[in-house]
C-alpha positions in Angstrom: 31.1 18.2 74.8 31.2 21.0 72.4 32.1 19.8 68.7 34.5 23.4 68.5 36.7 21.7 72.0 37.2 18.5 70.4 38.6 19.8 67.2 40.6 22.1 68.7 42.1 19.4 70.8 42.6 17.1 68.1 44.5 20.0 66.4 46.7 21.0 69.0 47.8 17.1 68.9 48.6 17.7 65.2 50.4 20.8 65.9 52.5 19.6 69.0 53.8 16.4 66.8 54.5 18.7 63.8 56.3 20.6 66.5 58.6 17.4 67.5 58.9 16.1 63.6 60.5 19.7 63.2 63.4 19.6 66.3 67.2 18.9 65.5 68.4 16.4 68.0 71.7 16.2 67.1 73.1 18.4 70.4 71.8 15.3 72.8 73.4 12.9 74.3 73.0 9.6 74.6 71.4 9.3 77.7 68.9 12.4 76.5 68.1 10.7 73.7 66.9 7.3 75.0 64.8 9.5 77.6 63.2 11.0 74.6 62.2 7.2 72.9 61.1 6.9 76.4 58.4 10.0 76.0 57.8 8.8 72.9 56.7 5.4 73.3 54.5 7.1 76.0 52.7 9.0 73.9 52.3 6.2 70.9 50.7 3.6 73.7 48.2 6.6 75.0 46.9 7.1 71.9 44.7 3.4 71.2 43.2 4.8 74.3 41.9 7.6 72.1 40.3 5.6 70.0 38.3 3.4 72.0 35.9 5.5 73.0 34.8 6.3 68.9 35.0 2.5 68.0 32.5 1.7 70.9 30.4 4.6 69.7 30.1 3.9 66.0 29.6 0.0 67.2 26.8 0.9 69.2 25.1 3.6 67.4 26.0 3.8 63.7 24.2 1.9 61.2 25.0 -0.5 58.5 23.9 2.1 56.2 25.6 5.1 57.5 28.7 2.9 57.6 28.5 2.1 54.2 28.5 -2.0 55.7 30.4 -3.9 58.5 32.4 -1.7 61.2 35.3 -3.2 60.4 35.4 -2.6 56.9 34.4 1.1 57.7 37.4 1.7 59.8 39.4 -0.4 57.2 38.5 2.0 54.4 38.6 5.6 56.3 42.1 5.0 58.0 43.8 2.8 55.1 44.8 -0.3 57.6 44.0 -4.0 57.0 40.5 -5.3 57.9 42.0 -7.8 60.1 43.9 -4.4 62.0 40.5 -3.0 62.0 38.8 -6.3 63.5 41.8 -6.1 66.2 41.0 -2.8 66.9 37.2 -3.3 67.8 37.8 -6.2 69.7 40.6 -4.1 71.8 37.9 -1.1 72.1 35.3 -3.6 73.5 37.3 -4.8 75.9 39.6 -1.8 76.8 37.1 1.0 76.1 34.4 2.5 78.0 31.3 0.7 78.2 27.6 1.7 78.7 24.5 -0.5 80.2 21.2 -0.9 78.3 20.2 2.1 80.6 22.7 4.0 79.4 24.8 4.3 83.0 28.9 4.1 82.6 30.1 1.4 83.1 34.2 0.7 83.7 36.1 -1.3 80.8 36.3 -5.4 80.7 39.9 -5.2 82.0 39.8 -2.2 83.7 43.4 -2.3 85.4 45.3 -2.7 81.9 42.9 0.2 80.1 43.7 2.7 83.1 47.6 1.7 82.2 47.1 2.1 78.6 46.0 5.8 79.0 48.6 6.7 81.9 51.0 4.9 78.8 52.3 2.6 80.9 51.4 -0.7 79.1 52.0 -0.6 75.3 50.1 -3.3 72.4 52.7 -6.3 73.5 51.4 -5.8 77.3 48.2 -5.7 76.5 47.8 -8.4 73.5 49.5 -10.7 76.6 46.5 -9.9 79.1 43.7 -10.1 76.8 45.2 -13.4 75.4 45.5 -14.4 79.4 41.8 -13.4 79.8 40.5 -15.5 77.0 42.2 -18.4 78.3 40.6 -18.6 81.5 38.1 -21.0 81.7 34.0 -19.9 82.3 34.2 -21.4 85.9 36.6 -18.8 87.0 34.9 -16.2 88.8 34.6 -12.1 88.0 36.5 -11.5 91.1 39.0 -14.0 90.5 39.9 -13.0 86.9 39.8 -9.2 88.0 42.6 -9.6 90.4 44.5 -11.7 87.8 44.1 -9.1 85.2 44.9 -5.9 87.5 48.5 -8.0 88.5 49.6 -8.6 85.3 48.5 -4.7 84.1 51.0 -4.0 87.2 54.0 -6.3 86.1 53.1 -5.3 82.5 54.6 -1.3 83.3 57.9 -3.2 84.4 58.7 -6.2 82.0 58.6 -6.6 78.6 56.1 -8.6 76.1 57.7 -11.9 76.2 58.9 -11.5 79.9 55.4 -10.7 80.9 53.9 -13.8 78.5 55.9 -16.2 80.7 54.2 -15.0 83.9 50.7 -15.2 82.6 51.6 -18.5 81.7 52.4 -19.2 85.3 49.4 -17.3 86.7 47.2 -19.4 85.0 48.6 -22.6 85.4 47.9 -21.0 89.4 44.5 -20.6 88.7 44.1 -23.6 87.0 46.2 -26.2 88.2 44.6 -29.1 86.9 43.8 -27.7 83.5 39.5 -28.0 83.5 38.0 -26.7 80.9 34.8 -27.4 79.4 33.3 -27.9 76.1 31.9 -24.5 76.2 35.4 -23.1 76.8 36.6 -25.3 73.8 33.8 -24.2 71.9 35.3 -20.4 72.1 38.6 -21.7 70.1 37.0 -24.5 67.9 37.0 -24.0 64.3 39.3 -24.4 61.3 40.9 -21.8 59.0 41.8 -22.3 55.4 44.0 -19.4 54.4 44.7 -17.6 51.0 45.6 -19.8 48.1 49.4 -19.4 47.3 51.4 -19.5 44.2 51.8 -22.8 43.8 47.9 -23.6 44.4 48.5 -24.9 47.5 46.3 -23.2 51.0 47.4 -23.8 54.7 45.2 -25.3 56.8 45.1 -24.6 60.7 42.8 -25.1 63.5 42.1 -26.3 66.8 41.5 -30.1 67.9 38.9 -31.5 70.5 41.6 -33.3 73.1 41.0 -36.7 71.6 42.4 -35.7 68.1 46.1 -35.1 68.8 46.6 -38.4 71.3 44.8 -41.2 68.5 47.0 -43.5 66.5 50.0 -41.5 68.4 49.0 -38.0 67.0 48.6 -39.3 63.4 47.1 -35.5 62.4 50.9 -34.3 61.7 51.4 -37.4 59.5 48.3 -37.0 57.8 48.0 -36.6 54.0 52.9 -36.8 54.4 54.4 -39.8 52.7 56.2 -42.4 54.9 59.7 -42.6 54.2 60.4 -44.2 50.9 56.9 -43.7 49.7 56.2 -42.0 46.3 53.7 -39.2 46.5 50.9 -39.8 44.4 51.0 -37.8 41.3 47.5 -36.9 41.3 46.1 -34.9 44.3 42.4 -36.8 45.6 39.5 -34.8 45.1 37.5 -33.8 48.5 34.5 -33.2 48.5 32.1 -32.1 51.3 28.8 -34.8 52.5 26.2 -32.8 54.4 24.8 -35.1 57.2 21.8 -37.3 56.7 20.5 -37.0 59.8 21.2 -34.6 63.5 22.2 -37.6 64.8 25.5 -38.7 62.9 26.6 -35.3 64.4 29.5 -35.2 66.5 28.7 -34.0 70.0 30.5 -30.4 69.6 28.6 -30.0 66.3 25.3 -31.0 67.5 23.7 -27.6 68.4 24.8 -26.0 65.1 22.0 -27.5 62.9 23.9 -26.0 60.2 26.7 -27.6 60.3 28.0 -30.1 57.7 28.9 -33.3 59.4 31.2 -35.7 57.6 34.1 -37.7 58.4 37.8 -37.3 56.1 39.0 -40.4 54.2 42.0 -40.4 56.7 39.8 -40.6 59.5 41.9 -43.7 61.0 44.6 -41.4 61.9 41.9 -38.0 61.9 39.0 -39.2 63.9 35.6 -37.4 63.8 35.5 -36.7 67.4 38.5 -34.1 67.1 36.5 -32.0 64.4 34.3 -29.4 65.5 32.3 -26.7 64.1 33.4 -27.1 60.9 32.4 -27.9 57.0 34.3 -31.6 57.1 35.4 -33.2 54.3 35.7 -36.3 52.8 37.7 -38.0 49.8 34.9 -37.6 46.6 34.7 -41.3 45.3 36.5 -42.2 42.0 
């Protein structure tokens, strides 16, 4: 397409908001008005659509170099939004955006019935956070068809209930589709990990993660009550030193660390009530000796 059409497009969208910013609505009525928030939300949820197809193509042509590094950081710096915003974004495109084959032939987008909603503006960013979270839950073993027509019913109920309302019937659909809750270590390995977020004032981080299923059920789900003093107890005054042990050989791995020959395999000091088998993927730690 001609360079001169799509900047003259992208100007007449500049010039029909400036148009709206520049109306006196104080003549409406109630009624009018809401219909107007109506439009308006129906233009704001059409617009990611409008950016998906420029993420996809700077992720799949531009360069480190012409992006000055990561694509996420490039986006972060040109529009002024968080890099977690712009890793959102990306990861939205890929999955809501159009695609292409190795042989360059179209293909349609991951969840195609919630990105054809999204342009008509009939699902907004709480719809569709709800289906792509729904997606990623399903386990490998579901097949394409399967999750396709999962996906294209809750893009349907998504353009006539709300986030939260819609949340609840994923939940349902997928206890449908997996009754008995299977899921296998691959699936497991999709969510495994541990996060230690930003240092705080005080000098204290949080900590959160996910557990392999054998962690929150040992010693009576002793992970909570890890590190907390029992009632009565005085908390030491000085905090123990951790330290992490790389492993001394592939096989003191634990089975979900195993194929990661990077990994650092170690057990915590509290590993009566934190075993090893519920850590995965991760740097482990244990208490530095004194």
């Amino acid at each position: 397409m001609d360079r001169e059409v799509i900047t003259a497009a992208f100007d007449a969208l500049d010039a029909g908001v400036d148009a709206v910013l520049g109306l006196d609505c104080e003549a409406l009525s109630t009624q009018e008005r809401l219909v107007l928030l109506e439009r308006v939300e129906r233009v704001r949820r059409r617009l990611p659509a409008a950016e998906h197809p420029l993420i996809n193509q700077l992720a799949r042509q531009a360069s480190a170099e012409e992006l000055g590094g990561k694509l996420a950081h490039a986006i972060a710096e040109w529009t002024l939004i968080s890099r977690a915003e712009a890793t959102r974004r990306i990861a939205e495109a890929a999955e809501l955006g159009p695609r292409r084959a190795l042989t360059g032939q179209p293909l349609a987008p991951v969840l195609a019935a919630s990105a054809a909603a999204q342009r008509a503006g009939q699902l907004g960013g709480g719809q569709i956070g709800v289906i792509r979270r729904f997606s990623h839950r399903l386990p490998g073993w579901v097949d394409a068809p399967t999750r396709d027509c999962a996906e294209a019913t809750l893009a349907k109920e998504g353009t006539r209930f709300r986030p939260e309302q819609l949340a609840g019937l994923a939940d349902k659909l997928a206890d449908c589709r997996n009754p008995d809750g299977n899921y296998r270590d691959k699936d497991r390995a999709r969510r495994r990990g541990i996060t230690l977020g930003k240092q705080q004032a005080d000098g204290m981080s949080g900590l959160r993660g996910w557990l392999t299923p054998q962690g929150p059920g040992h010693r009576g789900g002793g992970v909570g009550q890890a590190g907390r003093p029992r009632h009565g107890q005085t908390p030491p005054t000085k905090p123990r030193a951790w330290t992490a042990h790389p492993a001394s050989r592939a096989s003191s791995l634990i089975p979900a660390a195993r194929p990661n020959a990077s990994t650092m395999a170690s057990t915590p000091g509290c590993a009566r009530c934190w075993p090893a088998a519920s850590w995965a993927n991760t740097t482990a730690c244990r208490p530095a000796s004194s």
